[in-house]
C-alpha positions as CSV (number, residue, x, y, z in Angstrom):
1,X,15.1,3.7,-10.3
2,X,17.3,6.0,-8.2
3,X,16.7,5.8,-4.9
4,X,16.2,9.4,-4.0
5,X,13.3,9.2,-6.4
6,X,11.9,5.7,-4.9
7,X,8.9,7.3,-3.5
8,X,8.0,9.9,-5.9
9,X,5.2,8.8,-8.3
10,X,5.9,6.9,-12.2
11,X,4.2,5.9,-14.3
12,X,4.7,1.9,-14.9
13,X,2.9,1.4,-18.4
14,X,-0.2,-0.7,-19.2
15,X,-1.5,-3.9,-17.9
16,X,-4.3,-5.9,-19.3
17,X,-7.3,-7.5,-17.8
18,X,-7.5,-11.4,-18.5
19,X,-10.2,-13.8,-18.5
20,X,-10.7,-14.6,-15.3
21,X,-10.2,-11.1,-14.1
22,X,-6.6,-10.8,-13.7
23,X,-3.9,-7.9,-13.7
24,X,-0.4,-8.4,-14.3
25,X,1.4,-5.5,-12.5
26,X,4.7,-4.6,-14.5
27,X,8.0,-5.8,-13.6
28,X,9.6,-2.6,-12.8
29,X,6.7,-2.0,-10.3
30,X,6.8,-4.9,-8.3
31,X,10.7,-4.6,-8.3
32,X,10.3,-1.1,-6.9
33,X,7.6,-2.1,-4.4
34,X,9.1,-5.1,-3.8
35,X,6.4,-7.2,-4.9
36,X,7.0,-10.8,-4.8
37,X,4.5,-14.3,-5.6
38,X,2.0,-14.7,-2.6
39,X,1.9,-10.7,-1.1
40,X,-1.9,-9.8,-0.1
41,X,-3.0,-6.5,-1.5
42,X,-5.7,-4.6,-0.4
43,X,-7.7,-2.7,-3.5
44,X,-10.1,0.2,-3.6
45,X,-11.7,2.1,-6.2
46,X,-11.2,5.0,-6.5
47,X,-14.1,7.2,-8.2
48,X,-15.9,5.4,-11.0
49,X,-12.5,4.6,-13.2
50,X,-9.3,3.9,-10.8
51,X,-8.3,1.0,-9.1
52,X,-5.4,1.4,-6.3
53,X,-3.6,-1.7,-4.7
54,X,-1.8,-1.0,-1.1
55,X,0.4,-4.1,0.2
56,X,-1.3,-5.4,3.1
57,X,1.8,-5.7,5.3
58,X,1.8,-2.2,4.9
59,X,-1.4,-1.3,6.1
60,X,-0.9,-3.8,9.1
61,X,2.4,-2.0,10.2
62,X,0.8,1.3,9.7
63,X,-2.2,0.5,12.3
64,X,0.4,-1.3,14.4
65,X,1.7,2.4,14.6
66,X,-1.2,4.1,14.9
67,X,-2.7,1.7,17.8
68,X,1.0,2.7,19.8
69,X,0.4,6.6,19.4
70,X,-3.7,5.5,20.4
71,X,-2.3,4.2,23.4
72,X,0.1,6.8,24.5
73,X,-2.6,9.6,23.9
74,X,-4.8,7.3,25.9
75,X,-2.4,7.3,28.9
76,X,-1.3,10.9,28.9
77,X,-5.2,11.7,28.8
78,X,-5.5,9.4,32.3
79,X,-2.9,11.2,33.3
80,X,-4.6,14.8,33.0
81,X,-7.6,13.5,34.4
């Protein structure tokens, strides 16, 4: 995958539910997301018949972010007061 295209969508093929419940992602998926053995994902359904999985990591560096901008608009708020 080019990487001026890394973050547009594609479409990775099929993957099959086993016995117990599991999904393999596709390789070329977890190459381009960087997937590797032991990575948490966080999954939510979406409507009735979609399933999405979000790297945890991700979601812990975006509230990291989030809690820093909290803060700031917290102090400039005290600030104005």
């Amino acid at each position: 995958m080019q990487k001026n295209q890394s973050h547009k969508k594609r479409f990775y093929g099929t993957a099959n539910l086993g016995e117990k419940g599991q999904v393999v992602i596709p390789n070329d998926a977890r190459k381009d997301m960087k997937l590797k053995k032991g990575d948490r994902l966080l999954v939510f359904g979406m409507g009735e018949d979609m399933i999405a999985f979000i790297k945890l990591s991700q979601i812990e560096k975006i509230a990291s972010r989030l809690s820093e901008k909290l803060k700031m608009i917290d102090d400039i708020i005290k600030k104005t007061k």
